[in-house]
N, C-alpha and C positions, 0 to 999 in steps of 0.2 A: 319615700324615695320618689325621685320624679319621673313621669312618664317618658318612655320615647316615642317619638313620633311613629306615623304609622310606615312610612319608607324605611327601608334597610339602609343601613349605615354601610356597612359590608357584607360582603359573601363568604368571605376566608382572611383568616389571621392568621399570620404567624407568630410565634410568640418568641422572640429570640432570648433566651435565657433559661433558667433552672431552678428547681430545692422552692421555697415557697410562697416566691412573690412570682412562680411560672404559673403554680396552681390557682393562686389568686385571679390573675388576668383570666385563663380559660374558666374560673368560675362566672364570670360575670360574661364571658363569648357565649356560653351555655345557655346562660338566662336571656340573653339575646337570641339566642335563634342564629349566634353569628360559629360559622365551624371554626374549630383550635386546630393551628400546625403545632407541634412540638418539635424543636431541635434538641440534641443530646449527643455527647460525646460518647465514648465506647463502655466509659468507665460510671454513665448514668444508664445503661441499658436497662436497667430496673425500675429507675427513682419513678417517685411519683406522676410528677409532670408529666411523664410519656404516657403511666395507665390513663391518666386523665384525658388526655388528648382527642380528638376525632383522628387525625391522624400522627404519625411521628416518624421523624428524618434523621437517622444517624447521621453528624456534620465533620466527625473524626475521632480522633486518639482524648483522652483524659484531659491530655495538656489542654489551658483555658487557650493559649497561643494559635493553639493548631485547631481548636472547634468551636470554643462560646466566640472569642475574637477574630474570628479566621472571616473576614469581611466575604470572601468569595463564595465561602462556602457558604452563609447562613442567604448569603443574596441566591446561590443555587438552590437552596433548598425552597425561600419563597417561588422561585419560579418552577421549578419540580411539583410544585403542593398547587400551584394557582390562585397563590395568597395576593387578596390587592394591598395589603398593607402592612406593616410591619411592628408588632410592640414590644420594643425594647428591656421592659422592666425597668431593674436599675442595678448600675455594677455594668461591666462587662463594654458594652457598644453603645450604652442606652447615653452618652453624652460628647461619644465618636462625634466627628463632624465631617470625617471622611465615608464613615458609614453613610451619614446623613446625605451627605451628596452622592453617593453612588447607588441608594436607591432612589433618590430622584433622576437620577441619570436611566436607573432601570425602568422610570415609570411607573413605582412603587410605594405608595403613602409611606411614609414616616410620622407613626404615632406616639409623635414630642414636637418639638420648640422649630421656629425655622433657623435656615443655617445662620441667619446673622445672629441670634439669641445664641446659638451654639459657640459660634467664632469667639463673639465677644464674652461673653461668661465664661467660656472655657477657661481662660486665663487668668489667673489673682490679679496680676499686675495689671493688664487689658481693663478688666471686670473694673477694680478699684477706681482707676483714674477714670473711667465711662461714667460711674455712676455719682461720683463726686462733681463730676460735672452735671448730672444733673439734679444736686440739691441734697444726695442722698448725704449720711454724717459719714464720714471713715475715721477708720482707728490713725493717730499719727505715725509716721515710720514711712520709710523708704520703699518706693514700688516701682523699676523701668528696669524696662529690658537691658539684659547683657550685662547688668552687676558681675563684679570680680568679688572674690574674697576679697580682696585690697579696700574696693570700692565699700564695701557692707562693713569692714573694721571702722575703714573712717567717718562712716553715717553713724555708728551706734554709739559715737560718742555724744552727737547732738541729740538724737533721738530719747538716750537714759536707758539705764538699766532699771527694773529686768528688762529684757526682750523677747518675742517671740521670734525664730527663721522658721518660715513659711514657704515651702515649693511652690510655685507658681501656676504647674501642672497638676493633674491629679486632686485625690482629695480622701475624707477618711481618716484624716488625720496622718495618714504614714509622710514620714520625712519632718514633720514639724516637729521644732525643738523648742525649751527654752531656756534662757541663760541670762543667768545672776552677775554673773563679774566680767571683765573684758579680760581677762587672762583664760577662759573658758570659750569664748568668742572662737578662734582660730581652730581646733580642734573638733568643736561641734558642726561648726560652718560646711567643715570635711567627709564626717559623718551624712550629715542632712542633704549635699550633694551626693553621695552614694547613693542614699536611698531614694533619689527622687527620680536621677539615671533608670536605676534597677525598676523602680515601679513604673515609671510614668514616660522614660526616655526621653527624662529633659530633664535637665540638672539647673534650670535656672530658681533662681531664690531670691528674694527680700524678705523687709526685716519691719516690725508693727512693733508699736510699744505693748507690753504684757500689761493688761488690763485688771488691775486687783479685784480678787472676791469675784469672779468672770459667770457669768449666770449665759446662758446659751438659749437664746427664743428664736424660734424661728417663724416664720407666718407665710402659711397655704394660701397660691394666688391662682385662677386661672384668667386666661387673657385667649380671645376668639381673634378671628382674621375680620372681624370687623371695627376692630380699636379697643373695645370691650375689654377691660382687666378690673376685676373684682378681688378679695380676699375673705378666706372663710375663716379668718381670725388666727391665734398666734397656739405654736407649742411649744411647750419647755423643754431642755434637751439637754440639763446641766448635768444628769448623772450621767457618766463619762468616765470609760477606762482608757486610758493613753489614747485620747481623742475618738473613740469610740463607744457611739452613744447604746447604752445599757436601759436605760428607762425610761421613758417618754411620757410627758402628759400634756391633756389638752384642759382649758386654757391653763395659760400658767399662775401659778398660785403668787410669785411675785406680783404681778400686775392685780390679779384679782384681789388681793392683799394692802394695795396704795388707795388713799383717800382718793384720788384722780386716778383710779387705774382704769378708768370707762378713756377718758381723754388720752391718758398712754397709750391703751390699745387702738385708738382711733389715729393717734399718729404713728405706731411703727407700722399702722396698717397701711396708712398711706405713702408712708415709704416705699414700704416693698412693692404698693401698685406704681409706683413713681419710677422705681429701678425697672421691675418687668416691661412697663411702656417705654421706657427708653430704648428698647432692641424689639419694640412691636412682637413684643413675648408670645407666642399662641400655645396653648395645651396646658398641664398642670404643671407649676414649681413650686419652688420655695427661696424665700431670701431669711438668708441666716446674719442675725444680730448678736453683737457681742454687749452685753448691760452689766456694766457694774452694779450689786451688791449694795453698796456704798451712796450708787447716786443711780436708781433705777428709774430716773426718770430721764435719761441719759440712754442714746443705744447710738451702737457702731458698726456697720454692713462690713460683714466679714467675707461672704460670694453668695455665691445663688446656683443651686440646685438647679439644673434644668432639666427634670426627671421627677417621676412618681418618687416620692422617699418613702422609706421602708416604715416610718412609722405614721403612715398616712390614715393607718387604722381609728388612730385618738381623732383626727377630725374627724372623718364621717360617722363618730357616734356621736358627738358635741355640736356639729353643724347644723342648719336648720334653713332651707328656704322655704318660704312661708308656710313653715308647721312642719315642713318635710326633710327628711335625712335625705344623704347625697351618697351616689357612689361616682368616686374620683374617677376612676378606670373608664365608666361609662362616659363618661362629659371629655376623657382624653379622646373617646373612638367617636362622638359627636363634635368636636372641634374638629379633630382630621376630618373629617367625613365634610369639613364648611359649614357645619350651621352653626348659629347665631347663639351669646348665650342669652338665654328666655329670662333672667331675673336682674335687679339692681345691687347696689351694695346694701342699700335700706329693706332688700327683704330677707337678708342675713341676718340669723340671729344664734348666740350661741345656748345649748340646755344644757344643765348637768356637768358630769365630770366625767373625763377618763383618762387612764393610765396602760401605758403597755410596756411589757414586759418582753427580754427579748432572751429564749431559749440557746445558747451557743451549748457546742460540742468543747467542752473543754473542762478542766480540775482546777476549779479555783483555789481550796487549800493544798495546789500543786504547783502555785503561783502562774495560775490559768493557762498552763500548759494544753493545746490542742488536743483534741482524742478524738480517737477513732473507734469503729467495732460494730454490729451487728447487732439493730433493732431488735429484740427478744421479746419485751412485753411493749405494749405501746395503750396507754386509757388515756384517751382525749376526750371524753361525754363531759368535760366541765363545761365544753360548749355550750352545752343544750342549755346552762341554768342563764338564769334572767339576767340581763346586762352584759354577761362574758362571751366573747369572742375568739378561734381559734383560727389562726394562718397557719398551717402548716406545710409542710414537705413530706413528714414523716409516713412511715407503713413499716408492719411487720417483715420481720426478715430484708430490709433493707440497709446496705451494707454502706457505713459513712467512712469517705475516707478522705487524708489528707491532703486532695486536690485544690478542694475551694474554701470558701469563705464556711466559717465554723457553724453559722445561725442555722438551727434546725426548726425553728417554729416563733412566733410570737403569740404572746397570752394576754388579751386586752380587755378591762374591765369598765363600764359606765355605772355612774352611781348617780344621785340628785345631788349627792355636794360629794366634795374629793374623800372628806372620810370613809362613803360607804363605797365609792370606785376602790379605794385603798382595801377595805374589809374584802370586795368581791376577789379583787386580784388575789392577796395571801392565801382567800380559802381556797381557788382555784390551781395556784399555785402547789398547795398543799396536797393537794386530790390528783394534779398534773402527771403521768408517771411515764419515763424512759426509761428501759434498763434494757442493759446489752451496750450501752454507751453511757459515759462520763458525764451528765450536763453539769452547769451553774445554777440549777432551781434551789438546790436549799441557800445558795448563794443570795437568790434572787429575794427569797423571802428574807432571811437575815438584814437585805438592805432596804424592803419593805419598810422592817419594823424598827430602824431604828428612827429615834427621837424626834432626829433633823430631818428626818425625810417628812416623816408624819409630818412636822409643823412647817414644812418648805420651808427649812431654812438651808436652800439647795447650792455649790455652785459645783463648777465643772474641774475641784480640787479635790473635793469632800471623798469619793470613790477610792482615791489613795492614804487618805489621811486617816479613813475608818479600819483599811484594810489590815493592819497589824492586830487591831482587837477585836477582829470579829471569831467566836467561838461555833470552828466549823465542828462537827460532830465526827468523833472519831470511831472507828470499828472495836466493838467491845466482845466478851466474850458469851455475850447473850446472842450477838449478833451470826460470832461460830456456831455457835450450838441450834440457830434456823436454819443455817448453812447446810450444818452436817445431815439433820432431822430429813430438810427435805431431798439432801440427795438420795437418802437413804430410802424414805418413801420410792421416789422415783427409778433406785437399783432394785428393789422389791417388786413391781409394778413393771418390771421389763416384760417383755416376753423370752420367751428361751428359743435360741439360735437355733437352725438345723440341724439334728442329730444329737440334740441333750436330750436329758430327763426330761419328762412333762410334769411342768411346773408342781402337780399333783403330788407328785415323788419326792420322799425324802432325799432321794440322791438329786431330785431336778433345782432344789430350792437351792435362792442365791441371796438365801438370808443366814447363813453357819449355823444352820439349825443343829440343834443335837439334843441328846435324851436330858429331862434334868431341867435347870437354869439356863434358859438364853447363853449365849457365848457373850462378855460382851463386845460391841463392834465400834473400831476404833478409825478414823482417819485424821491427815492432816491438809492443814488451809493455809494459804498464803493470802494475806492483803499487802497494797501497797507499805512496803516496809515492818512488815509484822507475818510472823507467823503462828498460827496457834494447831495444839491436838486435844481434838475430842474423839469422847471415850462416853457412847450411850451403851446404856445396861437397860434391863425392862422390858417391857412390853416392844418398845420401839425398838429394839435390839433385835429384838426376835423376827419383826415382822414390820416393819416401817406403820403399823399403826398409829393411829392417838392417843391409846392409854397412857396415862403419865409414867416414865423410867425416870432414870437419875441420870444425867449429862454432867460431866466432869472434863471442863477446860483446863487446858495449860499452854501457859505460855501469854497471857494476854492479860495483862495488870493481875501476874504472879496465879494458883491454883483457884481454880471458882467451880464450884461443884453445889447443882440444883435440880431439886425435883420437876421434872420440865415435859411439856407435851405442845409438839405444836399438829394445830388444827389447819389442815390444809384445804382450801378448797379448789378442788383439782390440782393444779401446780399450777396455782398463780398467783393466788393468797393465798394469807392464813393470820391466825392468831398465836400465839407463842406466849406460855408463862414460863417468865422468867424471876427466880427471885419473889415469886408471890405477885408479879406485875406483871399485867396482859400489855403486849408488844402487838401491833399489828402491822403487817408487812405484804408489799409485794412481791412475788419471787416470780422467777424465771434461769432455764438453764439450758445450756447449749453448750457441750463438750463433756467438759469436767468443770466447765464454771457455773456457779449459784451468781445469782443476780438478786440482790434483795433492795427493798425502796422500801421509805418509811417517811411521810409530811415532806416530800420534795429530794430528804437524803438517799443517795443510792450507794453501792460499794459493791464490788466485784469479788468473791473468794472462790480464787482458785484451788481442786483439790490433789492434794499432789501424790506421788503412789513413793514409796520407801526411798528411792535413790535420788530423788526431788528433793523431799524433804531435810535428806542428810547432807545436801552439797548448798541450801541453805543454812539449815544451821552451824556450818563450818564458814560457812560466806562470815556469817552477822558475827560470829565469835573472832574472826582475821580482822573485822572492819572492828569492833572492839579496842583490838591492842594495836591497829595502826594510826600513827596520826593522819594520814589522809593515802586517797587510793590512786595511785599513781595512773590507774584508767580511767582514759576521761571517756563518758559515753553521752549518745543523744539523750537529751529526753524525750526527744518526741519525735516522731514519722516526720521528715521535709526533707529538705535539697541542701546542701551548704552552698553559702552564698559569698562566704568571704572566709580565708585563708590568710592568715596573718605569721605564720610561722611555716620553715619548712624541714624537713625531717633533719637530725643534727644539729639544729637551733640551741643553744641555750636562753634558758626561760626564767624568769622567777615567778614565787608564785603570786598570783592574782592576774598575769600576763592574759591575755583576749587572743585565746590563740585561732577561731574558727567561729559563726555564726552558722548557725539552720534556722531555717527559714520553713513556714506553714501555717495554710489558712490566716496567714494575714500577721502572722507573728515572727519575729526572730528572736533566738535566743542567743545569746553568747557564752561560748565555754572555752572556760578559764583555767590556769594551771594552775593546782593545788597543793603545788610545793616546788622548789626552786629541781633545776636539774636539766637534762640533755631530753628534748623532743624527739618523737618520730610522730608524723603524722601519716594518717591510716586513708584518709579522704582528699578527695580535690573538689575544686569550685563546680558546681553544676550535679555532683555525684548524690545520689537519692539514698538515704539511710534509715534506717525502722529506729521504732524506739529501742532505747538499749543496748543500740549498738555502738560498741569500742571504734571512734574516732580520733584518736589520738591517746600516745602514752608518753610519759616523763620517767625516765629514769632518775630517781633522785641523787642529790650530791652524796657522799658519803657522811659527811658532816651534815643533815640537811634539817636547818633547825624551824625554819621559815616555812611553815606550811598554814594551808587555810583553811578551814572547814571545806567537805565536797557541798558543792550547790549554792556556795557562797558566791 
């Protein structure tokens, strides 16, 4: 890593942001010597960032509107704290330009781009035509202010199908569409202006030709106040859910894979230094390339980043000035700070490999439905092992909820060539454990391993095209029977409340002790769409011991009954035979729910007490003999955002009658059988998961119905 000098850069930082690109920034303020402000909203009064802090300023309420974006406040809280400068992160203010100028107006560094890098990059359209002026390649398609729909129908005939419509605003891919046929054109156009109002509060749009077989590079620049713009080589960024990027690596295996891939990366390098120097860029970015597949020796400037990006992790383990790794963060608060950068392009050099992987809160075989819920176990020590890397946010008892962006950590591996980055990641991957909350790791490892990834044969398609056959691991009845084991340990292992029997006592035990043979001890579990009862006898019946009992499931691929002991250590592991096969697992429990983890998979069973159980299984036995359920419910904690029916309405089904909205997601729900509406919600109104938003009364005759979730 490179030295700093021996003068102080700054006295006090603020760090305007959250979750774990807050903790990152004050890890490297720490190692400086330089003190961390933390801002937080009401509803982060826990989260990491603020334990981590020197000091921390509540800035308001949950809403990101009213505290992470609330300009006045986070500019009160620098000058509250006696912060000379400000670092943005990314997300949120970190590419404001109204931010930007109103802490120079306070007299308050801004740790990013200056305002014309801002002004101008801010904008697709702006951004496009700047940088094509100065040399750089752009995608073909339409880009100037104040397009109509009218105007964008009549372009997309010369332009060709497909197309991409691209908001102008914003970025993250929200509001960007694409479209195969010009009869599809008018309808999404509509759409993609909603979303780009609602996110970005501009609704303007153009329109790029869709780029076949589309591979996504992008290449890390920084540029000083003294002319100086260098690049520390390029990342790949094609694995990609609905424009958001999932896996990350450094350099990219496309390029490093071309007979001339030394010459390609020497000119999209120079590109990006060629676009950064056209707006006298100062601090770290990125300019993102769009490269066909097809003709990878071909690339097209899609915007630029003017902000630290979230996977800036893969460079600075790949990076190298003369011999030495770099930290971005640092060289952001040495450019604010005015100095000079100290190396050329020629003492850049790239080593090894690396990949990063990005932790979200969400159910991928739930068609990546957001989640929420309360950190219970948390092992992150895969850090510690050689090459791997841990950002996180996370901590015990840390409660995630459906305010902000999903991403609860990133897990980033370096190898000497991309196979062994790939081996470190899976196995750290595997070792990685959350529970109390939903993530995508075993997701994460499944896309690992499969074939095309291994051999990069990568584009920014493949993430939906794999998604139908990927075999996520389902909750089995090996999996009840660790459930029930160690609640059961854990009800044994209580203490006894004020004024019982001492545990000592045959009448204190709250294990059904009796003369004789154990009783044996039965309860029931619920998982996502399944319920199952166990029924232990034994040893473990008796006394939540180890000795092996007999565990007899029902209910979970038909009766399964096995001699079975699991081995707890403490409650947090253990080993489990099941079936003649050792199972190992992580548990964790908080209420009446078991949290189990196993190589990245996790599943939640809840244990339900008699009246639970039976208004389930009359549920599943009604949902049997109906063709579909006339209540339509959320699936997940958000706001609705869009209202397409109103109570009285007649519907048919498959009708879009209401979107919600969360952590960066919407989902649409639809009516699952023809008939007369009432709608239960309005626009703006906050809903949990599960809750009954709308119902159809079916026709009497009502033959048209859809699957629910369809």
């Amino acid at each position: 890593m490179t030295e700093l000098p021996d003068t102080r850069l700054f006295d006090t930082v603020l760090v305007a942001n959250r979750g774990e690109i807050a903790c990152r920034v004050i890890r490297t303020l720490r190692a400086r010597g330089i003190r961390s402000v933390a801002v937080y909203s009401e509803a982060d009064a826990g989260a990491r960032h603020v334990r981590e802090a020197d000091q921390a300023l509540c800035i308001g309420p949950a809403a990101a509107a009213e505290s992470y974006l609330n300009i006045a406040a986070v500019i009160g809280a620098a000058r509250a704290s006696d912060a000379q400068a400000v670092h943005p992160g990314y997300g949120f203010l970190s590419e404001n330009l109204e931010f930007a100028k109103a802490l120079e107006a306070a007299g308050i560094t801004f740790i990013g781009p200056n305002i014309e890098a801002l002004n101008v990059m801010g904008d697709k359209i702006r951004s496009k035509n700047h940088v094509a002026a100065a040399g750089v390649p752009v995608v073909p398609g339409i880009s100037e202010p104040g397009l109509t729909d009218a105007d964008l129908i009549a372009a997309a005939a010369d332009i060709g199908y497909p197309l991409l419509i691209k908001p102008s605003a914003g970025g993250g891919g929200k509001g960007m569409h694409s479209v195969f046929a010009a009869e599809e054109l008018p309808a999404t156009l509509a759409t993609a202006r909603r979303v780009a109002a609602a996110s970005f509060g501009d609704d303007t749009l153009f329109l790029e030709r869709l780029v076949a077989n589309p591979r996504h590079i992008e290449v890390q620049i920084l540029g000083d106040t003294f002319g100086n713009v260098i690049h520390l080589g390029e990342r790949e960024c094609s694995l990609q859910r609905r424009h958001q990027k999932v896996i990350e690596e450094a350099p990219s295996p496309l390029l490093s894979g071309l007979d001339d891939g030394g010459a390609v990366r020497a000119r999209i390098g120079a590109a990006a230094c060629a676009a950064a120097a056209s707006v006298n860029y100062t601090g770290a970015g990125t300019v993102e390339f769009l490269v066909s597949d097809d003709t990878p020796d071909e690339f097209f400037f899609m915007e630029m980043n003017t902000r630290l990006q979230v996977e800036h992790p893969v460079t600075e383990m790949v990076a190298r000035v003369r011999g030495k790794s770099l930290d971005l963060v640092e060289w952001q608060l040495r450019i604010a700070a005015g100095e000079k950068i100290d190396f050329t392009q020629q003492d850049v050099t790239l080593e090894g490999h690396a990949v990063e992987a990005r932790v979200y809160a969400e159910s991928p075989a739930e068609g990546f439905l957001p989640a929420t819920g309360t950190v219970v176990v948390l092992e992150e020590s895969v850090a510690q092992r050689p090459g791997v890397r841990v950002d996180s946010s996370l901590a015990r008892r840390l409660k995630i909820t459906a305010n902000y962006d999903p991403m609860l950590a990133k897990v980033i591996a370096w190898g000497t060539d991309r196979r062994e980055a790939l081996d470190r990641l899976d196995a750290a991957l595997a070792d990685y454990v959350v529970l109390g909350v939903p993530t995508n790791v075993e997701y994460l490892r499944l896309l690992v391993a499969d074939p095309d990834v291994q051999a990069g044969r990568l584009d920014t398609n493949m993430i939906e095209r794999k998604l139908p056959d990927m075999a996520f691991r389902t909750v089995d009845a090996g999996d009840y029977a660790a459930a029930a084991l160690a609640a059961r340990k854990v009800d044994v292992a209580r203490p006894n409340a004020p004024g019982e029997a001492p545990a000592a006592s045959s009448w204190g035990r709250l294990d059904g002790w009796r003369l004789g043979d154990p009783a044996p001890w039965r309860s029931a579990w619920a998982a996502p769409g399944r319920t199952g009862v166990v029924t232990v006898s034994g040893p473990q019946a008796d006394s939540g011991t180890e000795g092996p009992g007999v565990v007899h499931v029902n209910g979970i691929g038909g009766d399964q009954e096995s001699r079975t002991a699991l081995d707890l250590n403490g409650t947090t592991g253990g080993e489990l035979l099941w079936d003649g096969q050792e199972r190992g697992y992580r548990v964790g429990m908080l209420g009446e729910t078991v949290f189990l983890g196993s190589g990245g998979w996790s599943v939640a069973l809840e244990r339900l007490d008699r009246e639970a159980a039976t208004a389930r299984m009359l549920a599943g036995l009604e949902r049997e003999d109906a063709a579909a359920d006339p209540q339509l419910r959320s699936p997940m904690p958000g706001t609705v955002t869009v209202v397409n029916a109103k109570t009285g309405d007649r519907v048919a089904a498959g009708d879009v009658l209401l979107a919600v909205e969360a952590m960066k997601m919407e989902h649409q729900i639809t009516a699952t059988m023809a008939g007369t509406v009432h709608i239960g919600v309005a626009v703006g109104a906050l809903v949990k998961a599960d809750q009954v938003v709308a119902t159809v009364e079916p026709d009497e005759d009502n033959s048209t119905t859809i699957p629910e979730g369809e």
